[in-house]
C-alpha positions as a Markdown table, in Angstrom:
| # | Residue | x | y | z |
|---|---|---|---|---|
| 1 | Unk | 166.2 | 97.3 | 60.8 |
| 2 | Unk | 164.4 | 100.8 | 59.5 |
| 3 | Unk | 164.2 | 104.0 | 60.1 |
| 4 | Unk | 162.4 | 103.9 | 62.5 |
| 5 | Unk | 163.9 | 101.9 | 64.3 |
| 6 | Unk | 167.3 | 103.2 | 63.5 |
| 7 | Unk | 166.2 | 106.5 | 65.0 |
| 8 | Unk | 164.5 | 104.6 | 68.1 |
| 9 | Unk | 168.0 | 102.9 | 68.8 |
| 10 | Unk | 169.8 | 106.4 | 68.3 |
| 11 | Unk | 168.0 | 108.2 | 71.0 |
| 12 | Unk | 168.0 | 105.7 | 73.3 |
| 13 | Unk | 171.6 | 105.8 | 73.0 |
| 14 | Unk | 172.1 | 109.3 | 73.5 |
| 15 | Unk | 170.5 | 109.5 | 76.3 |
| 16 | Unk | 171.9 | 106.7 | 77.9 |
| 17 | Unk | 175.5 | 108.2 | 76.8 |
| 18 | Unk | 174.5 | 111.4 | 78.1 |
| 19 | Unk | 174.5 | 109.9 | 81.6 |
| 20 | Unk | 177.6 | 108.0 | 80.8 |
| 21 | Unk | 179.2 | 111.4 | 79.9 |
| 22 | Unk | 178.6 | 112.3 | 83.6 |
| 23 | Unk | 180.0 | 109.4 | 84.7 |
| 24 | Unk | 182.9 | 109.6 | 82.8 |
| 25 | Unk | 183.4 | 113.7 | 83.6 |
| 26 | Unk | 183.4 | 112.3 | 87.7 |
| 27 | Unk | 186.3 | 109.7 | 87.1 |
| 28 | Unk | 188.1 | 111.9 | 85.1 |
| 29 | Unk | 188.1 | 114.4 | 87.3 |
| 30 | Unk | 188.9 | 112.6 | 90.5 |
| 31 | Unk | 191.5 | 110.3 | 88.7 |
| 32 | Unk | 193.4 | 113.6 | 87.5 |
| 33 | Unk | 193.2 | 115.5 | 90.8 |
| 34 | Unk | 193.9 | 112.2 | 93.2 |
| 35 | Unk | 195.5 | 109.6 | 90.9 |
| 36 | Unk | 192.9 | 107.2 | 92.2 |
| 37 | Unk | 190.7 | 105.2 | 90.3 |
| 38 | Unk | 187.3 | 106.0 | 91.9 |
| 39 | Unk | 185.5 | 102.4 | 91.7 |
| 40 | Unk | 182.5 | 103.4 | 93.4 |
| 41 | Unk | 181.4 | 106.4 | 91.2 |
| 42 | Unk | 178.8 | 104.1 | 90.1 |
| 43 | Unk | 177.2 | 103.6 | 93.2 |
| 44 | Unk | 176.0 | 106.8 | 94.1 |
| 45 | Unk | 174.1 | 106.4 | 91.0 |
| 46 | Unk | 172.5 | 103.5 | 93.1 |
| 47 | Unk | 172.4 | 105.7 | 96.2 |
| 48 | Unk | 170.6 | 108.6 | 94.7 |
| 49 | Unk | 168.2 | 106.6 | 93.0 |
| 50 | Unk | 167.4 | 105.0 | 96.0 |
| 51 | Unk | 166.9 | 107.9 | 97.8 |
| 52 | Unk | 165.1 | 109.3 | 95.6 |
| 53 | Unk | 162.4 | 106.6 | 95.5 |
| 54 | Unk | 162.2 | 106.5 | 99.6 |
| 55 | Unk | 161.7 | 110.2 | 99.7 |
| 56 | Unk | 158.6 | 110.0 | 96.8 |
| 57 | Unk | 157.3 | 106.9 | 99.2 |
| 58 | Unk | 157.5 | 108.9 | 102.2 |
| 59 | Unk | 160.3 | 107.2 | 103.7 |
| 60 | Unk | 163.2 | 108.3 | 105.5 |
| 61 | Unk | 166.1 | 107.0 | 103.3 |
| 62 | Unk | 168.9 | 104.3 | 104.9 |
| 63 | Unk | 171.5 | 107.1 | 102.8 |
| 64 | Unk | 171.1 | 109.2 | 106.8 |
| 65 | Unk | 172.6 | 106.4 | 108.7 |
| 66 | Unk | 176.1 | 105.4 | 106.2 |
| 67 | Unk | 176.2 | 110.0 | 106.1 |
| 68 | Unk | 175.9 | 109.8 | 110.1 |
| 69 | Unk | 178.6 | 106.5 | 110.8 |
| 70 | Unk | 181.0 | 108.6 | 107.6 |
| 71 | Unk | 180.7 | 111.7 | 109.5 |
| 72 | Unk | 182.1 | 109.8 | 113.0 |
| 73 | Unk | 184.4 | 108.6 | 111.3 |
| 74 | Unk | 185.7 | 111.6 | 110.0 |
| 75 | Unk | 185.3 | 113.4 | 113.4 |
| 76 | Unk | 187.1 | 110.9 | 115.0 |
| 77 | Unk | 190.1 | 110.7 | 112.7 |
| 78 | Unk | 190.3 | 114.5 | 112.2 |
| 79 | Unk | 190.4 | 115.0 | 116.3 |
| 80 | Unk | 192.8 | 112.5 | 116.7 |
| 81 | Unk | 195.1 | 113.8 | 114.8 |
| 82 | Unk | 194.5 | 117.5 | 116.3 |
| 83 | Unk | 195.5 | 115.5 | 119.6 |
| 84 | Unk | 198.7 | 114.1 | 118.8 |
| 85 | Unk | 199.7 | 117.8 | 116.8 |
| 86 | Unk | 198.1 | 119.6 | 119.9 |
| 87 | Unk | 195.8 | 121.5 | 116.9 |
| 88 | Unk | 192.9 | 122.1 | 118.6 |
| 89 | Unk | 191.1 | 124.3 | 115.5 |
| 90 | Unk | 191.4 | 121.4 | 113.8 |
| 91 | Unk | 189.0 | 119.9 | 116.2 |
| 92 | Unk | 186.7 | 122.7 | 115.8 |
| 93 | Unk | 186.7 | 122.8 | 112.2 |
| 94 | Unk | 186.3 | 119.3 | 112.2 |
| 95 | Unk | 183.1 | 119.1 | 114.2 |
| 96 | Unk | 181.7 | 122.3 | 112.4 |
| 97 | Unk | 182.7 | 120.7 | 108.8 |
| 98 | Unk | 182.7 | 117.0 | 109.4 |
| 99 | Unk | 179.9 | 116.7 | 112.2 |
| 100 | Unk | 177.6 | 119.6 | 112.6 |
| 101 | Unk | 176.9 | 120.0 | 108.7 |
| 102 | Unk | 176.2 | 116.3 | 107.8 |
| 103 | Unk | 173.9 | 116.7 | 111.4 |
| 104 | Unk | 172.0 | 119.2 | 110.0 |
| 105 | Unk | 171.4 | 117.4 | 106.7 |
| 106 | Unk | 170.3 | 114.1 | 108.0 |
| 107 | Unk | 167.8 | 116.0 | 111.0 |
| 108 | Unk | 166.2 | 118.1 | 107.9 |
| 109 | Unk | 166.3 | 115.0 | 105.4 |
| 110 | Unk | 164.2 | 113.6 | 108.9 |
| 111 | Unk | 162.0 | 116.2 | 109.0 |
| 112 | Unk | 161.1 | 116.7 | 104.9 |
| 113 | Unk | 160.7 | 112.9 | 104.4 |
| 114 | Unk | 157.7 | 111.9 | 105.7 |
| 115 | Unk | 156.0 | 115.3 | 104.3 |
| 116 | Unk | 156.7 | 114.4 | 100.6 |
| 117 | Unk | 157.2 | 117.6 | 99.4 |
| 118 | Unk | 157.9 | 118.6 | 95.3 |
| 119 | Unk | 160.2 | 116.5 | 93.3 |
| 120 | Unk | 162.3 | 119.3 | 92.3 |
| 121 | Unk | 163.2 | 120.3 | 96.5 |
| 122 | Unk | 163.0 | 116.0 | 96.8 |
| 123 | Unk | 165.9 | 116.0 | 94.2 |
| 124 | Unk | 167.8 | 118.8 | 95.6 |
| 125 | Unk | 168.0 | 117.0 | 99.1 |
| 126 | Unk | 169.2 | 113.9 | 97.5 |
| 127 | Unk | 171.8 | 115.7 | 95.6 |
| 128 | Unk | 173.2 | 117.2 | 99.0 |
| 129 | Unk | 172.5 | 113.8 | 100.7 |
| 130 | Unk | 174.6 | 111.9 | 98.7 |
| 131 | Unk | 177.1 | 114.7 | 97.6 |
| 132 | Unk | 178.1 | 115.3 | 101.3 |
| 133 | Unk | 180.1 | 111.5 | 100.8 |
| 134 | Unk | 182.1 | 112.3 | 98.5 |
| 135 | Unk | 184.4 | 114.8 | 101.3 |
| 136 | Unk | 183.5 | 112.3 | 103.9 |
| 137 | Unk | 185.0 | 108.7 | 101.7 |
| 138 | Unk | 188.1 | 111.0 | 100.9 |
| 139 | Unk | 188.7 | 111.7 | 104.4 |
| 140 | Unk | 187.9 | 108.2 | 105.9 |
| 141 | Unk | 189.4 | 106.1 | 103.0 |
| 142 | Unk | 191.9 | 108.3 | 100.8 |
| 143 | Unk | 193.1 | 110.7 | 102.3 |
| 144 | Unk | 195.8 | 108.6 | 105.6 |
| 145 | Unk | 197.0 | 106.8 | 102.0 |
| 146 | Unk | 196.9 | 110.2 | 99.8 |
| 147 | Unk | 200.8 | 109.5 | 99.1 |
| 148 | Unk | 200.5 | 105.8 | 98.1 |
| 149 | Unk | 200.9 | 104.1 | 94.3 |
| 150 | Unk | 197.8 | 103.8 | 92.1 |
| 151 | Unk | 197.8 | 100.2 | 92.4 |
| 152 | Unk | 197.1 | 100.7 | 95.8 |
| 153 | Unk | 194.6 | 103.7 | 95.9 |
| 154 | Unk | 192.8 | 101.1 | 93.3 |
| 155 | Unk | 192.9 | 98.2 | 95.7 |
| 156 | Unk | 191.2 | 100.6 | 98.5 |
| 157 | Unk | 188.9 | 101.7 | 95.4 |
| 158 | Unk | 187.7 | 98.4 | 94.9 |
| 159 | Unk | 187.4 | 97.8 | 99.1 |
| 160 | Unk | 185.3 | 101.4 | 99.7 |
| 161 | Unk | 183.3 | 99.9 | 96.3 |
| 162 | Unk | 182.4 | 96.4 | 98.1 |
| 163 | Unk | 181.6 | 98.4 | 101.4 |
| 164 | Unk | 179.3 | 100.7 | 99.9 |
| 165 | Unk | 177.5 | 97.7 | 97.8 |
| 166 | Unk | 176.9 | 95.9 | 101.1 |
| 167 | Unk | 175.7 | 98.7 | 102.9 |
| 168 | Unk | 173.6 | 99.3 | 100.0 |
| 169 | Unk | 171.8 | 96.1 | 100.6 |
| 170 | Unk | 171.6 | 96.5 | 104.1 |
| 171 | Unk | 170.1 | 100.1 | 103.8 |
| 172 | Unk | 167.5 | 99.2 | 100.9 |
| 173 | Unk | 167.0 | 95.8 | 100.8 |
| 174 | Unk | 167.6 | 93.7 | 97.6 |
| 175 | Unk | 164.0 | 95.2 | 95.8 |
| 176 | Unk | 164.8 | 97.7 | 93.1 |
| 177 | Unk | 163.2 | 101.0 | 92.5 |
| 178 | Unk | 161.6 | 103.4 | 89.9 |
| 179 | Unk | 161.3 | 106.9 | 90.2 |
| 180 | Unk | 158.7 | 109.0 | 89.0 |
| 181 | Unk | 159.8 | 111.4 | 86.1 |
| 182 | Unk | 160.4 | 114.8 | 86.3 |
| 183 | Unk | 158.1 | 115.7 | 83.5 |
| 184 | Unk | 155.3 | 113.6 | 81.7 |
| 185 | Unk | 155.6 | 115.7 | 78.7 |
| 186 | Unk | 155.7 | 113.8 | 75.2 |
| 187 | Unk | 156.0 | 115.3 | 72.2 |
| 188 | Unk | 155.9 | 113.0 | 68.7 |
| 189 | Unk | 158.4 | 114.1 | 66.1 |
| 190 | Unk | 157.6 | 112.0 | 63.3 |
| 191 | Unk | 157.1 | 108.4 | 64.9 |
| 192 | Unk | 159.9 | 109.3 | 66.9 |
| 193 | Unk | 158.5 | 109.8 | 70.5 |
| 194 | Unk | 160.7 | 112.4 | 72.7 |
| 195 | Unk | 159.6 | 112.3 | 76.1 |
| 196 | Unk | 160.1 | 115.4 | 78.8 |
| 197 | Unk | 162.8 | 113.3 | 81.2 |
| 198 | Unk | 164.7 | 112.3 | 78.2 |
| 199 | Unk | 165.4 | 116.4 | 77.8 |
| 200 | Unk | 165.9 | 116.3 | 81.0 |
| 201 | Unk | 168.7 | 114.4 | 80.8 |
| 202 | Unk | 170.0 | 115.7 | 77.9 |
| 203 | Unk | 169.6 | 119.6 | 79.4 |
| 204 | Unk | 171.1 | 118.8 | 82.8 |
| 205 | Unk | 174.0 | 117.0 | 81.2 |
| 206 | Unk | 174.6 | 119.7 | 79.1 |
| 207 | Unk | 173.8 | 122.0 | 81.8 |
| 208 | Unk | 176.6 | 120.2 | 84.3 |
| 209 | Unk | 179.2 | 120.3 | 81.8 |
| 210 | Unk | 178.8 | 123.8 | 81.2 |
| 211 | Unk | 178.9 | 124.8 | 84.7 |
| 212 | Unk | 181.9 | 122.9 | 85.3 |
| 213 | Unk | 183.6 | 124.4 | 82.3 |
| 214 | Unk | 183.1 | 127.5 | 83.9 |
| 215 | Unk | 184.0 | 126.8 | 87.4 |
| 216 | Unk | 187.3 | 125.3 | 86.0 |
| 217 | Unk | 188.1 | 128.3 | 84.0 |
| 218 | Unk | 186.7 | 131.1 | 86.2 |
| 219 | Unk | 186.4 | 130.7 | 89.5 |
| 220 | Unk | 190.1 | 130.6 | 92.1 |
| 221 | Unk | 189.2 | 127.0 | 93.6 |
| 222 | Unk | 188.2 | 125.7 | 89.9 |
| 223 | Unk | 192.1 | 126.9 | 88.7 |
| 224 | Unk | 194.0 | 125.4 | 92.1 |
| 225 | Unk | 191.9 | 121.7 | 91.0 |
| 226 | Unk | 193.4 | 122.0 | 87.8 |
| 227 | Unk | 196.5 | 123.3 | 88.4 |
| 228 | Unk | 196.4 | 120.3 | 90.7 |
| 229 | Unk | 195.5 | 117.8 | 88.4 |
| 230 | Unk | 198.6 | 119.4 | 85.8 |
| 231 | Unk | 200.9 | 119.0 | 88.3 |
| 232 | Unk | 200.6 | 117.8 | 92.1 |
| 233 | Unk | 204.2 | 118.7 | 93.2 |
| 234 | Unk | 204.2 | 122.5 | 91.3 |
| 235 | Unk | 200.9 | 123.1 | 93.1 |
| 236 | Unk | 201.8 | 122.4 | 96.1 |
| 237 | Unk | 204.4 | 124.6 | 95.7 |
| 238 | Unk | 202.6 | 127.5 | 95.4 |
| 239 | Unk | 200.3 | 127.3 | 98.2 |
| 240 | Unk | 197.3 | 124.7 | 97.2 |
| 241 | Unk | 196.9 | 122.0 | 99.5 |
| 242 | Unk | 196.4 | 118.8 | 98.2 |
| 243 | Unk | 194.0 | 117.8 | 100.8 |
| 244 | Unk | 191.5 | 120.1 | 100.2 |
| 245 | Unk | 191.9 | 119.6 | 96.3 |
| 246 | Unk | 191.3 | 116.1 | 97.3 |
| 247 | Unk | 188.4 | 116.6 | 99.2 |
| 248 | Unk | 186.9 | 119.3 | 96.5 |
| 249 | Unk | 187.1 | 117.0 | 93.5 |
| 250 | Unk | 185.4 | 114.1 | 95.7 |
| 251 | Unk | 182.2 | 116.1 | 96.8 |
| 252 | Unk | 182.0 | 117.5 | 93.0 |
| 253 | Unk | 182.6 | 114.2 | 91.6 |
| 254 | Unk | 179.6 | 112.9 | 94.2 |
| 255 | Unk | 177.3 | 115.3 | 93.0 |
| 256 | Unk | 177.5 | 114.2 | 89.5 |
| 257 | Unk | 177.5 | 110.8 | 90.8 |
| 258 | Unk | 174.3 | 111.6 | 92.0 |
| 259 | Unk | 173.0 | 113.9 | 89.5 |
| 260 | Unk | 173.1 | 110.7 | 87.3 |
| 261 | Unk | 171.3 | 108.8 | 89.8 |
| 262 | Unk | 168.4 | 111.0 | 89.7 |
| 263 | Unk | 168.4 | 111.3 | 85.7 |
| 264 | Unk | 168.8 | 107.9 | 85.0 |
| 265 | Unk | 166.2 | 106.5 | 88.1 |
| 266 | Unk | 162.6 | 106.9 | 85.9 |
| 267 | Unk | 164.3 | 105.7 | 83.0 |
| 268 | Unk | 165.5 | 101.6 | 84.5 |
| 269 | Unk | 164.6 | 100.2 | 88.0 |
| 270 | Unk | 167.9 | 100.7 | 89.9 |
| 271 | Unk | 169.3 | 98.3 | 92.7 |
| 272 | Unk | 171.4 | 98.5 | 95.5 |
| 273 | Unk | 174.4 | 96.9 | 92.9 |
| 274 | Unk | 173.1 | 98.2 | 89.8 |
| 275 | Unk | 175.5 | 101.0 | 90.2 |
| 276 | Unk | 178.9 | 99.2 | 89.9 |
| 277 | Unk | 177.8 | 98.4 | 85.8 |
| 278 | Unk | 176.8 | 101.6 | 84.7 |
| 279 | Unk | 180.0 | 103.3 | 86.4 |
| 280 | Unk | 181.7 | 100.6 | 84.5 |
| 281 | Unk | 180.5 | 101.7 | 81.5 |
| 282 | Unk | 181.4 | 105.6 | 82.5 |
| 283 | Unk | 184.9 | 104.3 | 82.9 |
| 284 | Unk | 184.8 | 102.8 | 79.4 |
| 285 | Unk | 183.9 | 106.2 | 78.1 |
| 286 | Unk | 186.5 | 107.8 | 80.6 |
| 287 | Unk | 189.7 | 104.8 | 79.1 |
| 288 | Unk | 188.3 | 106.9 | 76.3 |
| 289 | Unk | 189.6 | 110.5 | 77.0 |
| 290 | Unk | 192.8 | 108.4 | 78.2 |
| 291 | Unk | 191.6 | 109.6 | 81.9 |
| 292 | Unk | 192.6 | 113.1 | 81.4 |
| 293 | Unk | 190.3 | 114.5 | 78.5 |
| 294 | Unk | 186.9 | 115.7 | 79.4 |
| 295 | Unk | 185.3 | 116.1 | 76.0 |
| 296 | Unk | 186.8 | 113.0 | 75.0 |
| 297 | Unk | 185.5 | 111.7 | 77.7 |
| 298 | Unk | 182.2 | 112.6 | 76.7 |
| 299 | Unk | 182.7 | 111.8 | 73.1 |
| 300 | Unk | 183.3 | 108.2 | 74.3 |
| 301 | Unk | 180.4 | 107.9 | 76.7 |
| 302 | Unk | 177.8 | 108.8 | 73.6 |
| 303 | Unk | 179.8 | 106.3 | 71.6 |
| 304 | Unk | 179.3 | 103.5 | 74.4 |
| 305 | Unk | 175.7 | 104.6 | 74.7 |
| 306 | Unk | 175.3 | 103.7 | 71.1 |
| 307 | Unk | 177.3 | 101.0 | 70.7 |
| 308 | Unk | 174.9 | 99.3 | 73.8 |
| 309 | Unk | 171.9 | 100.4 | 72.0 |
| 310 | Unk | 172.6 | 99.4 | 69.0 |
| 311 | Unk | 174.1 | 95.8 | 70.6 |
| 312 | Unk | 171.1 | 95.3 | 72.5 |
| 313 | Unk | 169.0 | 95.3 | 69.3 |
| 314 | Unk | 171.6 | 92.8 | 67.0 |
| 315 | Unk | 172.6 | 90.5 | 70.0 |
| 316 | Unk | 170.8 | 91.7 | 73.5 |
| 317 | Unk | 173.0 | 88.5 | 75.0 |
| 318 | Unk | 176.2 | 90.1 | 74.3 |
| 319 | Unk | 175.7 | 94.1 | 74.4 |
| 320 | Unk | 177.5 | 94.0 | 77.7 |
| 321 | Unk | 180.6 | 91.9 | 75.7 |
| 322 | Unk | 179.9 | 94.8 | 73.2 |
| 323 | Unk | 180.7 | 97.2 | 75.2 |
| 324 | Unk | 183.2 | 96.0 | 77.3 |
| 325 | Unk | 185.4 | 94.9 | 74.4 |
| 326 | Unk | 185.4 | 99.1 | 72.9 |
| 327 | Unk | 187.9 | 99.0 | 75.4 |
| 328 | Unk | 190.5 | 96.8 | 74.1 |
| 329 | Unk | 191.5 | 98.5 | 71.0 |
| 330 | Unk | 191.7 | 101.9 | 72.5 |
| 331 | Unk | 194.2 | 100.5 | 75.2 |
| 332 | Unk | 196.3 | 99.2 | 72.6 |
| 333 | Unk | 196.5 | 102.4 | 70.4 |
| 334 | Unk | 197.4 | 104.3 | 73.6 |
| 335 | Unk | 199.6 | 101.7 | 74.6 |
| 336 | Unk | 201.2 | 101.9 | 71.3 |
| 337 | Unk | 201.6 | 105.8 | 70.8 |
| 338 | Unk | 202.4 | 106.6 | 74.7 |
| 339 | Unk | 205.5 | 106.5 | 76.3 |
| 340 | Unk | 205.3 | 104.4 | 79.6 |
| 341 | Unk | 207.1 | 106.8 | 82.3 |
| 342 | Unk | 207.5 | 105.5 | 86.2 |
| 343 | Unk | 205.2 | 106.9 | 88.5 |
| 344 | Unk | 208.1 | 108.6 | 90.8 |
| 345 | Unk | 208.9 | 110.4 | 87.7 |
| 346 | Unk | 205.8 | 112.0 | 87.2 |
């Protein structure tokens, strides 16, 4: 190995981490507000890159149909319950917030579809597309169970991963898809060639994290999620409801889900499963930050973007095994300098 192809390696990792670092950021996040272990982060990668490539072909997207079936399900739960507590505002708020709004979304993603408009406004609508789950999965899946262990928020994890997967397959079929990139700039530094998506990656990564930083340290709704994820119980106590802190951290953890979707999409051809490795490897990075550190979180996810790039090059069989095994030694130093506390003593 030169130079060269040191520096070719390097960049490919970073860019590769910077997705990762989003990743990683969403299970964080969702982990520290929720306590669950959010399985299917990766697949709204899948989902927004699939989108994505049936809005450039012209196509209405399957992503409509799961939005429409997650929003009757939430409509039906939410005015069931307003029946048996004789709250009828919940019923209204519930059609306005859990029916009319993912209406309007899917008739507009209708309409714009077959008229292939920018990539940019394309993008946007896939970002609201797929972020309008994250509210929807919480109130469906986590949200009757929001008092249950970990272990068992993780087996529903794993059950809401498998459904989405399958839907994914019967929504887009088994072909994978490439998106076109956002920019076809190039510019040659050297021999090193940097193209115009890989800054966009690197920009909206850096973009997203800042944003967040300053929604959780300036805005009222950004300091109730993270006085949540502190402490649930003292929270609660002074007024913020751990449903909507729930449902909050799932639609911004969606977003990002999806923001990486759209990054990542002219970079690899994605499948309808694709998404359940690369959210993997954004856990990896998240085992990292010990599930509660954001830049560390990060840190890790360039690290694992490395350490796959660099793999693929010495022993492309095993980068995966590369990867995967990062894991170990971290769990053991943690396991070795924490002390293991009960979960009812939390």
């Amino acid at each position: 190995m030169d130079l060269t192809i040191a520096t070719l390696l390097a960049q490919d990792g970073v860019i590769t981490g910077a997705v990762y670092a989003l990743l990683a950021v969403g299970i964080v996040l969702v982990f520290t507000v929720t306590r669950v272990i959010f399985v299917p982060q990766g697949d709204y990668v899948a989902y927004a890159a699939l989108t994505m490539a049936a809005f450039q072909a012209g196509k209405l997207p399957g992503t409509v149909w799961l939005l429409l079936l997650l929003a009757l399900l939430a409509v039906l739960m939410e005015c069931s319950l307003a029946w048996s507590e004789r709250r009828w505002e919940r019923a209204g708020r519930a059609f306005v917030f859990f029916g009319l709004l993912p209406c309007l979304l899917a008739f507009f993603a209708a309409w714009a579809a077959p008229r292939q408009f920018h990539p940019l406004l394309q993008g946007a609508l896939t970002l609201a597309l797929v972020g309008a789950f994250g509210p929807l999965i919480y109130r469906v899946a986590y949200q009757p169970v929001a008092g249950a262990s970990v272990l068992v928020l993780l087996i529903i994890s794993v059950a809401v991963h498998l459904a989405i997967t399958g839907m994914g397959l019967v929504l887009f079929g088994a072909e994978g898809s490439r998106t076109e990139p956002f920019s076809d700039l190039r510019i040659s530094i050297g021999s090193l060639q940097v193209t115009g998506q890989s800054l966009w990656v690197l920009g909206m990564t850096a973009a997203s994290i800042a944003m967040l930083f300053w929604f959780f340290s300036h805005t009222f709704r950004g300091k109730a999620l993270k006085a949540t994820a502190v402490n649930r119980t003292g929270a609660q106590l002074m007024g913020i409801r751990s449903t909507h802190a729930g449902m909050m951290a799932f639609a911004l953890a969606s977003t990002i889900g999806a923001l990486s979707g759209l990054l990542i999409a002219p970079i690899t051809t994605i499948f309808y499963d694709t998404g359940f490795l690369i959210g993997l490897k954004g856990f990896v990075a998240a085992i990292i930050g010990g599930l509660v550190s954001y830049p560390l979180a990060a840190i890790g996810a360039l690290l694992v973007g490395l350490l796959e790039s660099y793999s693929s090059f010495w022993a492309s069989a095993f980068k995966e095994v590369a990867v995967f095994t990062l894991i170990l030694p971290v769990l053991l130093w943690r396991s070795l300098r924490s002390h293991h506390t009960e979960e009812d003593e939390e």
